[in-house]
C-alpha positions, 0 to 999 in steps of 0.5 A: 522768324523760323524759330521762337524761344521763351523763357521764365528768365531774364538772358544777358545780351551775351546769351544772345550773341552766343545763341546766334552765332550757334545757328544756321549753316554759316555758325561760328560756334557749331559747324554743320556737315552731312552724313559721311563727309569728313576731312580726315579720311574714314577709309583710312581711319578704318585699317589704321583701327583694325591693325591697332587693334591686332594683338600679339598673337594675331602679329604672330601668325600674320608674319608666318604668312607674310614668310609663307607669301615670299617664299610661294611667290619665289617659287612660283616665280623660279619655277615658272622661269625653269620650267619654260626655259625648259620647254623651249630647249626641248622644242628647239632639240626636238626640231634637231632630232627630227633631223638626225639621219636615221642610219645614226640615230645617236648622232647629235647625242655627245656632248660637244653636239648638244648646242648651248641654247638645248643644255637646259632641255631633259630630252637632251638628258634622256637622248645622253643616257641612251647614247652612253648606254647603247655606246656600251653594248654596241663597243662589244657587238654591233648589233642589240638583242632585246635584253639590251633595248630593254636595258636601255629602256629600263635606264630611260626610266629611271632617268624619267624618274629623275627629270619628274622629280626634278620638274616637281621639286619645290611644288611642295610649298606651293600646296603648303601654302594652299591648305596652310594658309587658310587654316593658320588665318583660321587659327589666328582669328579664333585666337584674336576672338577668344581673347577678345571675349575674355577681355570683355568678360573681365572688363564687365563692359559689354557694347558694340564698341568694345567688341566690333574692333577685337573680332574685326582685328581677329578676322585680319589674320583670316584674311591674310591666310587667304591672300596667301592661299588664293594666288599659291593655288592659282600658280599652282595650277599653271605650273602643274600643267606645264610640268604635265606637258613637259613629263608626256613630252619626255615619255612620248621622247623615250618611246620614240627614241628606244623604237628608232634605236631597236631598229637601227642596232637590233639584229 
């Protein structure tokens, strides 16, 4: 007998087949179970509490987001594709022009002498931009002055301008993404917070339970801001160095080139 009740009434024999079955792990009436175990899964129950709870306006900055991610991940994505099929043409060109002969300089720069696997490199580009411009002054003199190397140097930089402004299109939205994100996360919880306060202050019911799922569904929006931020920076990076390697690449090119051209044609 671990358990002795006494009572100052009678108890129908009912009473007492109720009362057993109510005792011991092995009860009918109550069942017995420890501390965090259950069959319907708490992890689950635990999101599907936060998203019901998120309001509208939390809806709202959470979709701009999910629009923001999309368009971060396909621009990293085209761009990291771009920019690396940029750099094995220009590998595959700068291994050619090592072997141009040095009495023609400008011998692998027309069009129908450009291979197609080097048709996406901007060496190819600039090297075209130098052929024309020296083809130019050459058809009058066979020789160059220094105002015409400078010339065709002052028209490699601008198409060094181009091929940079081509190289950073669309980085844009990656930075966008960077110190947008947070701040619209930041934007839809204090929203998220505000009106779960003043749900609280007109409902004149204040406990944790009321407030604990309208602060923890505002933070969701803080959330999703970082998820968008964190891997924009990350590929934001990446692509910044390789764009920085293709630009010294180009510039180290033209200097290279407009030297071998002011030998090969000046007087």
């Amino acid at each position: 007998i671990d358990e002795v009740q006494m009572a100052n009434a009678g108890r129908a024999s009912d009473w007492f087949v109720v009362a057993a079955g109510s005792q011991g792990e092995d009860a009918r009436l109550v069942t017995v179970a420890a501390e965090g175990e259950g069959g319907d899964g708490e992890g689950a129950s635990y999101f599907a509490i936060l998203l019901s709870a998120v309001t509208v306006d939390g809806w709202v900055v959470i979709a701009i987001l999910m629009v923001m991610m999309v368009i971060s991940f396909g621009v990293m994505i085209g761009k990291g594709v771009f920019l690396s099929r940029m750099a094995k043409a220009n590998a595959r060109f700068q291994q050619r022009f090592a072997t141009l002969p040095t009495d023609d300089v400008l011998a692998g720069a027309r069009g129908a002498d450009v291979p197609t696997d080097e048709k996406s490199s901007s060496l190819v580009r600039l090297y075209g931009i130098a052929a024309v411009e020296v083809d130019k002054r050459v058809a009058k003199q066979p020789t160059l002055s220094a105002q015409a190397v400078d010339s065709v140097r002052a028209s490699l930089d601008a198409q060094l301008v181009r091929e940079n402004s081509r190289l950073n299109s669309q980085m844009v939205l990656l930075t966008i993404a960077i110190s947008g994100g947070p701040f619209l996360g930041l934007l839809g919880t204090v929203v998220g917070v505000m009106i779960t306060f003043a749900a609280i202050a007109a409902a004149g019911d204040v406990n944790v339970n009321s407030i604990a799922p309208g602060i923890a569904a505002a933070l969701v929006a803080t959330v999703a801001g970082l998820g968008v931020a964190i891997p924009a920076l990350f590929g934001y990076n990446y692509l910044a160095a390789k764009i920085k390697d293709i630009s010294a690449d180009m510039t180290a090119f033209a200097d290279e080139l407009i030297g071998r051209i002011a030998e090969r044609y000046s007087a």
